[in-house]
C-alpha positions as CSV (number, residue, x, y, z in Angstrom):
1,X,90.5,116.7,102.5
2,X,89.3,113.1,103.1
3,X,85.5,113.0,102.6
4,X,83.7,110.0,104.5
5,X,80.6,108.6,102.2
6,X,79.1,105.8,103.0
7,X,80.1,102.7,101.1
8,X,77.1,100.6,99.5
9,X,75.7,97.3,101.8
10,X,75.1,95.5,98.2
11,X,76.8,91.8,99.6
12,X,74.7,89.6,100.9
13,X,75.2,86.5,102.7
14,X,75.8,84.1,99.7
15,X,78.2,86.8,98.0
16,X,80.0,87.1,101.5
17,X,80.2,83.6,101.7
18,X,81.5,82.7,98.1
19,X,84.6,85.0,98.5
20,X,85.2,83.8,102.2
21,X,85.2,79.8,100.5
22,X,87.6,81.7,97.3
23,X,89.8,82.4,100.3
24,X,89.7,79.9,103.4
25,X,88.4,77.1,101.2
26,X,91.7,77.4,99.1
27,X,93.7,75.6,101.7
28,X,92.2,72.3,100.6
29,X,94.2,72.3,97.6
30,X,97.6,72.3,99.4
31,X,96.6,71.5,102.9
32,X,95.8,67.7,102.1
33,X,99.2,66.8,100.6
34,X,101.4,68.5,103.4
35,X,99.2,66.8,106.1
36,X,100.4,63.4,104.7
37,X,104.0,65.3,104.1
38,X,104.8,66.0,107.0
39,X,102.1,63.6,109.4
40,X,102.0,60.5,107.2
41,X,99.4,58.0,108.5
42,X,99.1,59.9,111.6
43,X,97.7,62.9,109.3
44,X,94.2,62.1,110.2
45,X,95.0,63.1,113.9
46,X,96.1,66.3,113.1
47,X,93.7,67.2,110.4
48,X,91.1,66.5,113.4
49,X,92.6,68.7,115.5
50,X,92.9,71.2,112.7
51,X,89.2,71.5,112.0
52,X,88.4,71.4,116.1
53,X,90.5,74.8,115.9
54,X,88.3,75.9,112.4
55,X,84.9,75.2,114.2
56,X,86.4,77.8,117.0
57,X,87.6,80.5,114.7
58,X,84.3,80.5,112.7
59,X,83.0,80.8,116.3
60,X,85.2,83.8,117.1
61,X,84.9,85.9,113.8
62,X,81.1,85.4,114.2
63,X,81.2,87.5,117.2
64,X,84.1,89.8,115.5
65,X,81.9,90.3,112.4
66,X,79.2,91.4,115.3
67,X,81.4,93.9,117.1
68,X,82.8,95.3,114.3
69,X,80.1,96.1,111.2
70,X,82.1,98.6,109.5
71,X,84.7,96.8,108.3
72,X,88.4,96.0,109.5
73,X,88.7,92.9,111.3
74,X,91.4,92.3,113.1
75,X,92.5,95.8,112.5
76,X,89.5,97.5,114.2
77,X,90.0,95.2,116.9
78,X,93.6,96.1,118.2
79,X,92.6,99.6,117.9
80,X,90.9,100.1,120.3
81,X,93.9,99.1,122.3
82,X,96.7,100.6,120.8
83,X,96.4,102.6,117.0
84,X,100.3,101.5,116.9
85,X,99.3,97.8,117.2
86,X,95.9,98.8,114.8
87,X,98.7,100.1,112.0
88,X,100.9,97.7,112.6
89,X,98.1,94.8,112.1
90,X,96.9,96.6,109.4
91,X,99.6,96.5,107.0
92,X,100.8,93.4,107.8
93,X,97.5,92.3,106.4
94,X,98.2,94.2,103.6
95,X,101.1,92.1,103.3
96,X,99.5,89.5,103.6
97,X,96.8,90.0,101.0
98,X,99.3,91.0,98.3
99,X,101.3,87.7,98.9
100,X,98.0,85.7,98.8
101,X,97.2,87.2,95.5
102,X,100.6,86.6,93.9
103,X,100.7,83.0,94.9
104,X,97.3,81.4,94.3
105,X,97.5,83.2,90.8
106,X,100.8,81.4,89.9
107,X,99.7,78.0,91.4
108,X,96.7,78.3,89.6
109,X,98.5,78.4,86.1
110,X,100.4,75.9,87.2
111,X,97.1,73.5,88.1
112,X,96.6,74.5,84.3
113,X,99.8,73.7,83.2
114,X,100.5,76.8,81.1
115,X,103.8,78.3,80.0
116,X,105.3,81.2,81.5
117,X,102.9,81.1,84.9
118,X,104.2,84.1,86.2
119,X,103.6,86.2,83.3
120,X,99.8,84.7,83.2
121,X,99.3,85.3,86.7
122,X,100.4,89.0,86.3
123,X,97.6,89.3,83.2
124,X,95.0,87.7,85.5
125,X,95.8,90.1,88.8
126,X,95.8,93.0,86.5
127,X,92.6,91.5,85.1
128,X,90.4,90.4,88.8
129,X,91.4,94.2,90.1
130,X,89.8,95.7,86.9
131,X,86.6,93.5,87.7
132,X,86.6,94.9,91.4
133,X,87.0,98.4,90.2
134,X,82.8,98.2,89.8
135,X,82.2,96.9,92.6
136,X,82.6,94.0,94.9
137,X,79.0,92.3,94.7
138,X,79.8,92.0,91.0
139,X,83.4,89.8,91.5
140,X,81.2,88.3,94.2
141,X,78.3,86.7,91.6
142,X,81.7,85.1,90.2
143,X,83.0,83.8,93.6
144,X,79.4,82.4,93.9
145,X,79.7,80.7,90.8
146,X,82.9,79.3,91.0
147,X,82.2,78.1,94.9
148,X,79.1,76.4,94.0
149,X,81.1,74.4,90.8
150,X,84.0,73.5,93.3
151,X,82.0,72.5,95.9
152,X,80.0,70.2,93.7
153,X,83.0,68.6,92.2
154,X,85.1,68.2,95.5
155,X,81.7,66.4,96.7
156,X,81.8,63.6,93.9
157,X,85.1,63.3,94.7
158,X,83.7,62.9,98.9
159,X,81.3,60.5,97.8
160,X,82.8,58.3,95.2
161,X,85.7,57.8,98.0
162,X,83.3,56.7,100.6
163,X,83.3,53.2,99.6
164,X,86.9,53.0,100.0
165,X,87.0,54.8,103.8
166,X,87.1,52.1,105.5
167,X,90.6,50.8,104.4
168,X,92.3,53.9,105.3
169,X,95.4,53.4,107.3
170,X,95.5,55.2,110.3
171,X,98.8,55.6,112.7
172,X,99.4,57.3,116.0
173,X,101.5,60.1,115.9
174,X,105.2,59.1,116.3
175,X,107.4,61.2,118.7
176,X,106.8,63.4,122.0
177,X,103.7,66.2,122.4
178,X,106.7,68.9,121.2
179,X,107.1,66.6,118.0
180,X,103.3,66.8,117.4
181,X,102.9,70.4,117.7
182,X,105.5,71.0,115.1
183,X,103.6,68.9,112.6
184,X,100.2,70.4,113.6
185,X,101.8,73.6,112.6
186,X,103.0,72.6,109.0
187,X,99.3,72.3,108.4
188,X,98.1,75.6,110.1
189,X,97.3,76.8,106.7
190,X,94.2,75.5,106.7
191,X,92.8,78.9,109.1
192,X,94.3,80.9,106.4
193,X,91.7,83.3,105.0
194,X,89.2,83.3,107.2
195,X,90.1,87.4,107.8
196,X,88.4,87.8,105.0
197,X,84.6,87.5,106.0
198,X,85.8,90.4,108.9
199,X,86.8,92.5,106.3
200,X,83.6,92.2,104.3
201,X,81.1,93.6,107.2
202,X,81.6,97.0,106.0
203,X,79.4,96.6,102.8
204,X,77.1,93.5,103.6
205,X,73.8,93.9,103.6
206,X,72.3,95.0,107.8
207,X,72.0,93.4,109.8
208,X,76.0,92.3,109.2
209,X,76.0,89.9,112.0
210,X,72.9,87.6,110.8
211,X,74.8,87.9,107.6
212,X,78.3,87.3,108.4
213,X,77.0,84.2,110.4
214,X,74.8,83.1,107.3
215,X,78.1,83.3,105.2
216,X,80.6,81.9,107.9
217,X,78.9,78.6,109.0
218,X,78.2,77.0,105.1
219,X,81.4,77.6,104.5
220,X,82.6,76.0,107.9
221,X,80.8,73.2,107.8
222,X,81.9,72.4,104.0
223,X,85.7,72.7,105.0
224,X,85.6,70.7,108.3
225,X,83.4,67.8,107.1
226,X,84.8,67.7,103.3
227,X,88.3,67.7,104.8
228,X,87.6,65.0,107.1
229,X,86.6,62.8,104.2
230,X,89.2,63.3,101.9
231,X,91.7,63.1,104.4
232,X,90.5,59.3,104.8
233,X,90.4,59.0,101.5
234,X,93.7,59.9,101.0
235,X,94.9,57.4,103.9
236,X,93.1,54.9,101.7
237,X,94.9,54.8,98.7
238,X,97.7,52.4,98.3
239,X,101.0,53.1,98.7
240,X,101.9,52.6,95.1
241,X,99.6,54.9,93.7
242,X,100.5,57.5,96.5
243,X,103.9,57.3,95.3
244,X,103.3,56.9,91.6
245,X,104.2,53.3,91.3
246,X,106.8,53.7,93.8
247,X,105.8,52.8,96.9
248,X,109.2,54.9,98.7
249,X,107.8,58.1,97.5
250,X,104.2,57.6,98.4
251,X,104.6,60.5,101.4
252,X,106.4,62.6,98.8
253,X,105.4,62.5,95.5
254,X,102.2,64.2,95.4
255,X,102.5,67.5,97.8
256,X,101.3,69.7,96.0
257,X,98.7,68.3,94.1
258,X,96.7,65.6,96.3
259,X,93.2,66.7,95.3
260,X,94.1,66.2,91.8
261,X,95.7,63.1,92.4
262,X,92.0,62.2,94.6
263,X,89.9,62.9,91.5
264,X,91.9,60.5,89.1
265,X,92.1,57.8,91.4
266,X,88.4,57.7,92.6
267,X,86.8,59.4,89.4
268,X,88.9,59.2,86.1
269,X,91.4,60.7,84.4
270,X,89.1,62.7,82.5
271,X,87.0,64.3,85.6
272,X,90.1,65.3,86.9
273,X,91.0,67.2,84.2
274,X,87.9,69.5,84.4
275,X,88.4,69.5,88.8
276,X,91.6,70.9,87.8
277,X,90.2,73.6,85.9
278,X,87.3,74.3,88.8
279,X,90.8,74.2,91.1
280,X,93.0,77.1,88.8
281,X,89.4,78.8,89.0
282,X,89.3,79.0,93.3
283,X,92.6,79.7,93.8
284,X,92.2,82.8,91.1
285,X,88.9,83.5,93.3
286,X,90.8,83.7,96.0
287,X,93.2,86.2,94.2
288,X,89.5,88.5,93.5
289,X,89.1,87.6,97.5
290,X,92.2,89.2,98.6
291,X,92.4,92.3,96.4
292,X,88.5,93.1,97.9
293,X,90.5,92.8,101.8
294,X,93.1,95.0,100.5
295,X,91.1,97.6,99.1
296,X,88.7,97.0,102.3
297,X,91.8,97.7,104.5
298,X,93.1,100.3,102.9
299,X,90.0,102.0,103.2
300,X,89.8,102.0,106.8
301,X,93.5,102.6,107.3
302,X,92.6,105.7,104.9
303,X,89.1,107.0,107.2
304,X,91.0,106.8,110.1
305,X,93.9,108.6,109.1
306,X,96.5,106.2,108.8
307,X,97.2,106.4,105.2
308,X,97.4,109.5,102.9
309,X,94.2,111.1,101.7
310,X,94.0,109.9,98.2
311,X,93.2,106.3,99.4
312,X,89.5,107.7,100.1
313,X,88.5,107.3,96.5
314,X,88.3,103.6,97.5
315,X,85.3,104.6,99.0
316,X,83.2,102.4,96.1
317,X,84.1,100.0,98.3
């Protein structure tokens, strides 16, 4: 028989928030070199645009959080229109979480340049979901702690650029409007993660919604404003060191790794190898961030009858 107890309001605002920055503010660390991938010089036009639609969707899951205090996001709110569309929803983002989990573990090992990533990244899931078995304000004093260190070395990084903003080269986007949604949307993983602050409500501290809108805007306002600035910063950089010495690859070459590649060119070499350690360290708090949504989901799924029994001893969360 599934028992319903009520789950512990232990996370407060700056616990909520730090997982919520382990999880949306993630997308920095690819975001930045596929704007300039697919955009080029025109990237800073559709990282704009990008962070216009950020500042709405921390609007909207404000008002979500509200609505819904218990818990289930996006899943509580399709079902009260259809519990199809709510299980539907619902496992999709369990989908989704388990995917998140598997691939900011491996790119974190490879930020870290370890042999065999795939094998680390299965010690360190195994690892975070032990952590979370006592509780999520617990993983969340290490999300705090790794937020606060990232945030604080993606800002040198911000400042020691700002110098240097004024020479970025900026171009208009090339082609027809259908050409510039189609690269907006290569970058449309910057909004990915923000789910996770809905799926939180159910065990932040009352009342959720002064909470969830304590956690949601810090974190907003870091991603829009630090994004704006390093994407000019990354416009500023010459074309030979974009490209490695090679001014042909300068779009190319670094894709995958454009904050790192920020943090030796306006720092040193030997700051950007600590960033990338603060770097492996968020993307494996986002890992802690996404097994928390999938036990949260679960949960609900589980109270409301949409999954078998035994997932009600998840009710610690």
């Amino acid at each position: 028989m599934l028992v319903h107890r009520k789950r512990p309001r232990d996370v407060h605002w700056y616990h909520a928030g730090a997982m919520l920055f382990g999880n949306w503010g993630t997308s920095r660390l690819y975001v930045l070199g596929l704007s300039l991938y697919y955009g080029g010089r025109a990237s800073f036009w559709y990282m704009l645009s990008m962070c216009f639609l950020l500042v709405g969707l921390g609007w909207a899951y404000q008002i979500l959080c509200r609505l819904h205090p218990d818990g289930g996001g996006v899943y509580s709110s399709a079902r009260h229109r259809s519990r199809t569309l709510a299980m539907i929803g619902g496992l999709l983002l369990c989908a989704d979480y388990v995917v998140t989990a598997a691939l900011s573990a491996t790119d974190a090992f490879h930020y870290l340049a370890l042999p065999h990533p795939y094998a680390w990244a299965a010690v360190s899931i195994a690892v975070i979901g032990g952590i979370n078995y006592f509780g999520p304000r617990r993983s969340g004093l290490g999300a705090l702690v790794i937020a606060v260190l990232t945030v604080a070395l993606t800002l040198v990084v911000a400042l020691a650029s700002l110098r240097h903003l004024p020479y970025a080269r900026l171009e208009s986007p090339q082609g027809n409007p259908l050409d510039w949604w189609l690269q907006f949307n290569q970058i449309i993983l910057a909004i990915s993660g923000v789910e996770a602050v809905a799926n939180m409500t159910g065990i932040m501290v009352e009342p959720v919604a002064r909470t969830a809108r304590r956690a949601i805007l810090p974190v907003m306002i870091e991603i829009v404003a630090l994004n704006m600035v390093l994407t000019l910063a990354m416009l500023a950089m010459p074309d030979n060191v974009l490209g490695n010495g090679n001014p042909a690859q300068a779009m190319v070459a670094h894709r995958d790794d454009m904050l790192r590649l920020l943090a030796t060119h306006y720092v040193g070499q030997a700051f950007s190898a600590v960033a990338a350690v603060a770097f492996a360290l968020l993307l494996l708090s986002a890992v802690n961030t996404a097994i928390g949504d999938l036990v949260s989901i679960q949960y609900m799924m589980a109270r409301d009858g949409e999954l078998p029994t035994r997932f009600a001893g998840l009710n610690r969360y």
